[in-house]
C-alpha positions as CSV (number, residue, x, y, z in Angstrom):
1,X,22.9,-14.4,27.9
2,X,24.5,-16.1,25.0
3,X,21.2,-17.8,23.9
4,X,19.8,-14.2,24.1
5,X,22.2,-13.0,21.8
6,X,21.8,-15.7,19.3
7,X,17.8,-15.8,19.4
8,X,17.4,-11.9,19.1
9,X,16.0,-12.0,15.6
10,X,13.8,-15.1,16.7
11,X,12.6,-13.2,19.6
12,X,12.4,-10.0,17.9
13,X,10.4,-11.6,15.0
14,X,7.9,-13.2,17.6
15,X,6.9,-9.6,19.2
16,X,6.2,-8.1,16.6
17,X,3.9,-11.3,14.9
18,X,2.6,-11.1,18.8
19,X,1.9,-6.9,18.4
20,X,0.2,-7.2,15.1
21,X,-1.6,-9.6,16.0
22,X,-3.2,-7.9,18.7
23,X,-3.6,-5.1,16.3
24,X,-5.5,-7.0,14.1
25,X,-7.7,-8.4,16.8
26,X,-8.7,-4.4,18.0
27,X,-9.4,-3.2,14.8
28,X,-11.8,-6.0,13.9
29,X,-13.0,-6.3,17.4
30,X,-16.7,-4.0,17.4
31,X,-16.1,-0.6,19.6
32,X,-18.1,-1.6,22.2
33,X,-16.5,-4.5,23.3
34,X,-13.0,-3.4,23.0
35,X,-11.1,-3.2,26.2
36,X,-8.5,-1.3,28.0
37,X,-5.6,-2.3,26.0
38,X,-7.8,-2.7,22.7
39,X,-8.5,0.8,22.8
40,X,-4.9,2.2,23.4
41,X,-4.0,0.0,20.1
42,X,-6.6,1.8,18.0
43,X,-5.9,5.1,19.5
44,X,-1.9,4.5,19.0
45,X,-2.4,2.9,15.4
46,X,-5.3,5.1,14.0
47,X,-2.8,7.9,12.8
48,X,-0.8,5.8,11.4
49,X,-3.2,3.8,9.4
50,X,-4.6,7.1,8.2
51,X,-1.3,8.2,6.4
52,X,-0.5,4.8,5.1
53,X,-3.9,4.9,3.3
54,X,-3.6,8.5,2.1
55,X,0.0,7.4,0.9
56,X,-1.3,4.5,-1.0
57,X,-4.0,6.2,-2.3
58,X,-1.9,8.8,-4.2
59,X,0.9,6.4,-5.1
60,X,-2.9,4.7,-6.8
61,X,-3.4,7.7,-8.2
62,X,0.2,8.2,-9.5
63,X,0.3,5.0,-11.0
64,X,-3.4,5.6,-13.0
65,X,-2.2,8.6,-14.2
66,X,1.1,6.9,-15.5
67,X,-1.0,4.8,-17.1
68,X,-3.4,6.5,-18.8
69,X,-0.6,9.0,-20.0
70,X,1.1,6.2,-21.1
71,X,-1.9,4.7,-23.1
72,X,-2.7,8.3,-24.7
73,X,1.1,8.4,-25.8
74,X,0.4,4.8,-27.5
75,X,-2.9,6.4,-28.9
76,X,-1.4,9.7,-30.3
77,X,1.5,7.6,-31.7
78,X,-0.3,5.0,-33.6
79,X,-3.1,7.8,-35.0
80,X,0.2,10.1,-36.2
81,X,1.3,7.1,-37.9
82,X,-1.6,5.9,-39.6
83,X,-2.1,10.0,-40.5
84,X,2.0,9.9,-41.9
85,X,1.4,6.6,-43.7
86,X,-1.6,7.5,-45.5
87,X,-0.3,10.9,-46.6
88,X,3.1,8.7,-48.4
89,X,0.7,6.0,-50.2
90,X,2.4,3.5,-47.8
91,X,0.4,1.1,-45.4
């Protein structure tokens, strides 16, 4: 019991290398030769794969968006300034 106790995290590390690995083999694994098992991993895992990608996908969009807002902001600033600049005589 006491080795148990101090090899939990070990253990507990170790299943779940074990359950994504097994994960990994039915997704890659063609449909027609998955098996028993294979199948109830896809069929578990599917929804869950589908809202991590749609959650990635808009934090991608997010983070475009950031950017290119964040790149017209530059943009409008450095035209403005050039525009001020000129109007003063100064360069």
């Amino acid at each position: 019991m006491n080795w148990l106790r101090r090899g939990r995290r070990t253990l507990l590390a170790v299943a779940l290398l074990v359950l994504l690995a097994l994960m990994l083999r039915a997704s890659v694994r063609a449909p027609e030769r998955l098996g028993p098992v294979d199948r109830l991993l896809v069929r578990i895992t599917a929804p869950m794969q589908s809202v991590a990608v749609r959650l990635l996908s808009h934090v991608a969009q997010s983070w475009t968006h950031y950017v290119s807002l964040v790149g017209a902001t530059k943009s409008v600033s450095a035209n403005f300034c050039l525009k001020f600049c000129a109007t003063r005589g100064t360069t």
